[in-house]
N, C-alpha and C positions, 0 to 999 in steps of 0.2 A: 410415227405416233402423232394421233391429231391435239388440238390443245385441248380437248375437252377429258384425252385418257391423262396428259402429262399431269391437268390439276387430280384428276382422281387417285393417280400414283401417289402423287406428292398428300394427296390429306392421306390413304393409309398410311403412308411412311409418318406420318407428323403425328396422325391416332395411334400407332405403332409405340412409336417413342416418347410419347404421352404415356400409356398402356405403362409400359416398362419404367417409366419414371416413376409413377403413381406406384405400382409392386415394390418397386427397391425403397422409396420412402416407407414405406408401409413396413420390409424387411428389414432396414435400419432400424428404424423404431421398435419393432416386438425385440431385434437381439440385444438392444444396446450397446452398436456399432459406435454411435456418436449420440450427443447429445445436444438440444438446442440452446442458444444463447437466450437467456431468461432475460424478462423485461420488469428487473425487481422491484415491487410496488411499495418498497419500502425505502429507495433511493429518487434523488430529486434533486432539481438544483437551486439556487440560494443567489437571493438578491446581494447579500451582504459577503457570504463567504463561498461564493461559487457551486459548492455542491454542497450534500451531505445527505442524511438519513430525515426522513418523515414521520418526524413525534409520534411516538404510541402504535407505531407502526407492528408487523411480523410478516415475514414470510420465508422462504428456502434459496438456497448457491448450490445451482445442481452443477459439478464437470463431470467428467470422467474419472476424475480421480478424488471426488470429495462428493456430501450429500451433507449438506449442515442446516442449520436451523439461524434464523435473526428475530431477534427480539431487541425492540426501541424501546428506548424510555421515553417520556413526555418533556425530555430535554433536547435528546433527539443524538442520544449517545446509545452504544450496542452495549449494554450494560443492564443490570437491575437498577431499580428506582432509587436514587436517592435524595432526599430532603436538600434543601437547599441551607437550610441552617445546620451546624453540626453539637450533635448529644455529645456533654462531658468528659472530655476523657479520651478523645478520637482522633486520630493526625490523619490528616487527609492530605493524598499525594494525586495529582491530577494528571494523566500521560497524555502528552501528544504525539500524533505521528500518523503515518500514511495504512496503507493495506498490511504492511505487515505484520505493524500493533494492533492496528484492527479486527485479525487474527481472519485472515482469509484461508478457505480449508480447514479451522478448527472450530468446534461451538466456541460459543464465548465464555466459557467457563475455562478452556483448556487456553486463553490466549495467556501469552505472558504477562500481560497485567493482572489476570485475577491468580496466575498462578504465584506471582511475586506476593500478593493479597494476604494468601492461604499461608504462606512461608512467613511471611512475619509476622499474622496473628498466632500461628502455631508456636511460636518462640518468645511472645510477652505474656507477661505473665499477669501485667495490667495495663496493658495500653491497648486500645481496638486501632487497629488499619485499616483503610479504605483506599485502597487503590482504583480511582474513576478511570476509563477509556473511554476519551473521547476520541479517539481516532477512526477518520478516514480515509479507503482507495484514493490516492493518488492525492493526498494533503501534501502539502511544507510547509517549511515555514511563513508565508507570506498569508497565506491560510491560515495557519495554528494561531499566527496572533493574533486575526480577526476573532476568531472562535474563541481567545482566550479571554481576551479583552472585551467581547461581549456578550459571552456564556460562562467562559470557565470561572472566572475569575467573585463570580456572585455564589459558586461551590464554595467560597473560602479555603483555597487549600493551602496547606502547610507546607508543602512544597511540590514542584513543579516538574517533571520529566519528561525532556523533546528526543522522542527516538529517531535520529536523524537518518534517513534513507541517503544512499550516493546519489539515487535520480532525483533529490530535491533541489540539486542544482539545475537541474533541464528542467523541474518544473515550474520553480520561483522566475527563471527566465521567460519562462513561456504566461506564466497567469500576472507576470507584471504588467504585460500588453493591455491587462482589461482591468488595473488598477485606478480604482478613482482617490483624487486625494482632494482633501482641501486643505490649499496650502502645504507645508510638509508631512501632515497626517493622514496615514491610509485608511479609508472609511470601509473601504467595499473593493472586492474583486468580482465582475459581473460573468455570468456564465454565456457562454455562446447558443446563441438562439437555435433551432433549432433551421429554421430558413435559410441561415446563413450557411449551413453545410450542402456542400459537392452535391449531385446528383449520384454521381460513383458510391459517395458515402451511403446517403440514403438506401441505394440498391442493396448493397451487399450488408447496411444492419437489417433489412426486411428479409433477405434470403438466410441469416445467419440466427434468425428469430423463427425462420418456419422450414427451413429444408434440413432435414436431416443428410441427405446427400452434399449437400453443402459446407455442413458444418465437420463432415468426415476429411473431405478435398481437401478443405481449406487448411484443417488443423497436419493432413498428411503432403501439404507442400507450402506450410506455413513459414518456412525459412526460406526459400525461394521467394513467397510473394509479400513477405515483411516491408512495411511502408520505412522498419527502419534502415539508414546508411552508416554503417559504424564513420564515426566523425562528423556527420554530417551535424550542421547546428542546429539545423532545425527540425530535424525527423531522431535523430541520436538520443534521448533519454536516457539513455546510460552511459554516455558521454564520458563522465568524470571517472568512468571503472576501463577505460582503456588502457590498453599498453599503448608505451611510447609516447606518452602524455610529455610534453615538456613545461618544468617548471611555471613559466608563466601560462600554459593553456589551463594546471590544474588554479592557479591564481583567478585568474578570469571567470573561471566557470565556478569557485567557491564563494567567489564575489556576488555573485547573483542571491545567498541565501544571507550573505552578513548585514545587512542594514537590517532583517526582519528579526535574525537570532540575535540582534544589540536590540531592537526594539521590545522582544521579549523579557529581556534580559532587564530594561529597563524599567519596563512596569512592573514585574516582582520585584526589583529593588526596592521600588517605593515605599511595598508592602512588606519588606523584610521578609520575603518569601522564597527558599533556597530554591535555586538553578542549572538543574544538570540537563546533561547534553550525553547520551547513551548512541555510540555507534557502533552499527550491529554486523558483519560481513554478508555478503553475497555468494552464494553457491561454488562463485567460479572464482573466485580467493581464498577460498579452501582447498580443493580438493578436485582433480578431472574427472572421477569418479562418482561427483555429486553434478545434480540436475543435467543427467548425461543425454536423456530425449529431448530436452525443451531450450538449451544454452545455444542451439544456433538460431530460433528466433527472432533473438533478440542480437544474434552478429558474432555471437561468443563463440571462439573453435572451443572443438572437446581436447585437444592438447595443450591445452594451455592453463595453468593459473596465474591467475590476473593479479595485478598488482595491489599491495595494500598500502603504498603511499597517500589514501586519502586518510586512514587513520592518522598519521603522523600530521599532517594538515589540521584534522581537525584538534588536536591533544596541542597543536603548537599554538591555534585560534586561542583556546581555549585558557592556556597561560599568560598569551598577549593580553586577552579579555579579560579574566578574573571569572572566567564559567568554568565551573567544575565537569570533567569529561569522564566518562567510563567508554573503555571500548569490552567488547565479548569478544572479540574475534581469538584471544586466546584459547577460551572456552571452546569455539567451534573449533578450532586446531585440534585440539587435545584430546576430541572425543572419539571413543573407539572406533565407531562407523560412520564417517558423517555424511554419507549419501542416504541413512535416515532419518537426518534434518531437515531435509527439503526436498518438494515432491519431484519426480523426475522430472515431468513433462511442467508443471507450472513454473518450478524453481519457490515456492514460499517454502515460509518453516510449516511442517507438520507438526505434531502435537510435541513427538520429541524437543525438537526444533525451541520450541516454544518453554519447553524444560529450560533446558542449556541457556539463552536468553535471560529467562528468570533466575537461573543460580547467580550468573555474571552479576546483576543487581543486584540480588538480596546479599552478596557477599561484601558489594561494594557499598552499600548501606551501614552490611552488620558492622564493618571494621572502620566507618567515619565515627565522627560525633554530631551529625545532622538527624540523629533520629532523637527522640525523647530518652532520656536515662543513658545514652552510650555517649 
């Protein structure tokens, strides 16, 4: 074979499997095999608090396992509008917290904030509640206070709710690197430019944004090619939900979120503004049975449930501190099926999910004396 048949081989072979790539993208797409990674034009990131949502914004969170709707307020919260001053007679409760109070997979009606909303206006008989969500995808604390101390906190609320994720110690760790301070105060966490990422990275968000063949591979050997190392410090974000954790490793890594939860802590004191700290469990400290396709992603085996030694951490933080703690994880114990808490393959709360969450609060609300009249 002379060189001129070897390149005419090699272009059919290459028009070939061009041909056949272009058909199966084409048949991925008409069945909804997989789905592409959407480029939400309603998420952005933030000089002051790293990331967030885009005021006045909407648009859609398509997976495989969810089809929902967002809608921005002009504050730049997943929530309805509200007034920055409050009408007569109205106790406003302001939630912070990552993707889960955010309510990823559920509209915003169905998160646990507004469903906590509905539950205690349904039960006074003259007082209105406003439960605001300002949370989002992959907040903590180091975040929350930014946001709170320079948006939330002009809501006027009457009291305050930080739904503490376990991975907000890998995250407070990781977004302190790009903390600006002046002097001892934290002004600003800056977001990572967009230059500054991998070539690798680049690649595979451009392929994970337009191949449907891509986004099928990836998602069906996604545990194989997971960038995370269970342990590892710096690819591990769920770090703090390990077995075999020893005392002082879970010390170390809850150390990372305590300077920003005392910092929170101290500017509602100022304002006489109560402060709870709601922790929620994880999938894989319930039940082997729950998020049984998506827990090795993320390094989780399916025979295992995982430890809840961070609640006790946190409830013992919280008596050291003088912060008021609620955990749920009774609640997700106790419930009849709780592999219909949270989605297989994602692992968030589904709407259920989302229920159960909400009872845990409103209960532990109805029976304090922090609400008006109780």
């Amino acid at each position: 074979m002379n060189r001129r048949e070897f390149l005419g081989n090699l272009g059919v072979l290459a028009g070939a499997l061009i041909f056949c790539f272009i058909v199966a993208e084409i048949l991925f797409a008409v069945f909804g095999v997989s789905a592409l990674q959407q480029v939400p034009n309603y998420r952005t990131s933030n000089e002051v608090w790293h990331h967030g949502f885009v005021p006045n914004s909407s648009g859609e969170f398509k997976t495989s396992e969810w089809d929902v709707k967002y809608s921005i307020d002009s504050l730049g919260f997943r929530d309805r509008e509200y007034g920055i001053s409050k009408s007569d007679g109205v106790f406003r409760i302001l939630m912070l917290g990552d993707s889960y109070t955010e309510g990823y997979g559920v509209e915003a009606d169905q998160s646990f904030s507004k469903v906590l909303e509905r539950m205690l206006n349904n039960n006074s008989r003259s007082r209105k509640y406003e439960v605001i969500n300002t949370a989002v995808g992959s907040y903590s604390p180091i975040l929350e206070y930014l946001v709170l101390k320079y948006n939330g906190l002009a809501l006027q609320p009457d009291m305050v709710i930080l739904n503490y994720d376990w991975s907000d110690t890998h995250d407070d760790y990781t977004y302190s690197r790009n903390a600006v301070w002046d002097g001892s105060q934290l002004i600003a966490v800056r977001s990572q430019l967009e230059e500054h990422k991998s070539f690798f990275f680049k690649v595979r968000d451009f392929l994970s944004k337009h191949s449907y063949m891509y986004q099928f591979f990836a998602k069906k050997f996604a545990a194989v090619t997971s960038e995370i190392v269970p342990y590892d410090q710096e690819s591990d974000r769920v770090i703090f939900l390990r077995d075999n954790l020893t005392d002082k490793d879970y010390s170390v890594w809850f150390n990372n979120s305590v300077p920003y939860l005392l910092s929170i802590k101290g500017v509602l004191q100022e304002r006489n503004v109560p402060f709870i700290i709601h922790a929620y469990p994880y999938a894989v400290q319930i039940s082997t049975g729950t998020w049984k396709s998506g827990r090795s992603v993320l390094g989780f085996r399916g025979d295992l449930i995982y430890p809840i030694r961070p609640f006790d951490i946190m409830e013992e933080f919280g008596r050291e501190k003088g912060i008021l703690v609620v955990s749920s994880y009774s609640y997700f114990k106790s419930a009849p099926d709780p592999s219909k808490l949270y989605y297989d393959y994602d692992g968030h709360f589904t709407a259920a999910g989302h229920k159960v969450a909400a009872t845990a609060l409103y209960d532990y609300l109805e029976n304090s004396t922090l609400l008006p009249g109780h």
